[in-house]
VONU-426606 format. One record per residue (C-alpha): x, y, z. Coordinates in steps of 0.001 Angstrom, whole numbers, padded with zeros to 6 digits, always signed. Example, Ala and Ser with C-alpha at 12.3 -4.5 7.8 and 13.67 -1.06 7.14 Angstrom:
BEGIN
+012300-004500+007800 +013670-001060+007140 
% end
This chain:
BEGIN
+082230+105084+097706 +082842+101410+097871 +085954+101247+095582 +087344+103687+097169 +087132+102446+100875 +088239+099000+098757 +091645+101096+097686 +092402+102155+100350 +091741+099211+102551 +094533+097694+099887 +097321+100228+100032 +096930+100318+104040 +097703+096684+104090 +100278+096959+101643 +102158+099357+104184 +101692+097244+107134 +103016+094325+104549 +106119+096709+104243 +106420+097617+108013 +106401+093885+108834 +109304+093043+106508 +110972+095788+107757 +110482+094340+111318 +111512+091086+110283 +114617+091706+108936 +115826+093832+111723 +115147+091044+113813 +116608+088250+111600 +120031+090622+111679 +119938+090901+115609 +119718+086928+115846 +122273+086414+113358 +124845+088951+114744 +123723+086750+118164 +124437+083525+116803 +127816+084589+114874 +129460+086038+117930 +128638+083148+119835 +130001+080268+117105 +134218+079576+116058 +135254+082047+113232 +135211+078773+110565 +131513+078293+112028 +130360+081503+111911 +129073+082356+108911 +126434+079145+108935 +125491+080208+112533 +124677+083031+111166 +122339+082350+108024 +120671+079387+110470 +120256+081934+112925 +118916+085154+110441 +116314+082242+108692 +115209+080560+112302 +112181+082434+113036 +111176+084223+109626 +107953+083252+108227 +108017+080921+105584 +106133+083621+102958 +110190+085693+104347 +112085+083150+104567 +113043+081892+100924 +113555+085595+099962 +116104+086059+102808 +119613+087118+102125 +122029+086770+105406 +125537+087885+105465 +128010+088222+108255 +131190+090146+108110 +134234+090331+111208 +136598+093040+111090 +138672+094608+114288 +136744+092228+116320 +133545+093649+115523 +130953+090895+113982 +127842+092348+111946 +125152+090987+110294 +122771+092063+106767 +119562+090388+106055 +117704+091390+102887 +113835+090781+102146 +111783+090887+099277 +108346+093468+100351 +105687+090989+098854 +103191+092460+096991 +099826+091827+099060 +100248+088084+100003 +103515+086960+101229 +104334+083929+099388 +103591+084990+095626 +104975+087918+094022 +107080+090475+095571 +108611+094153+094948 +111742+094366+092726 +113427+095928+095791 +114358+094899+099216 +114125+096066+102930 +117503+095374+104480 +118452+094656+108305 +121515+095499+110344 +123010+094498+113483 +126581+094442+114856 +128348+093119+118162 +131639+092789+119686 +133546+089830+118991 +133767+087207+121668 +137081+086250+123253 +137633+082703+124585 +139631+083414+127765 
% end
């Protein structure tokens, strides 16, 4: 009985692993879209990858992939993370969980 309270003691975390990345990059999208529509247009796109890095975890954070994109005065934001495989830090999924966020450009009056 052991092993198996053992197994699935490890896939449980494993899915709570993959919830909390997918938390974290929704998260990391909303404060980049924040941070882009708040910076110049030449200054926006370092705004944003500060801002999508700033508060993920270190074990998240080298994994991250942040891009912001402006069309029709419309600013959004994609963050990618690796799903590490049951301790953030060492190896991770081939795939990624991926964040989205967009926002109405701001207008200098």
């Amino acid at each position: 009985m052991t092993p198996t309270i053992i197994a699935t003691l490890v896939v449980l975390w494993q899915l709570v692993l993959v919830g909390y990345t997918f938390t974290l990059a929704g998260n990391a999208a909303d404060e980049a879209v924040r941070a882009a529509t708040a910076a110049s247009p030449g200054e926006r796109q370092g705004a944003c990858r500060a801002a999508g890095v700033d508060k993920l975890p270190g074990a998240w954070e080298g994994s991250a992939d942040v891009d912001c994109g402006t069309g029709g005065g419309y600013v959004t934001a994609d963050v990618g993370i690796d799903v590490p495989i049951l301790f953030p830090g060492t190896v991770s999924f081939p795939f990624e969980v991926h964040g989205h966020a967009g926002a109405v450009e701001e207008e200098d009056d």
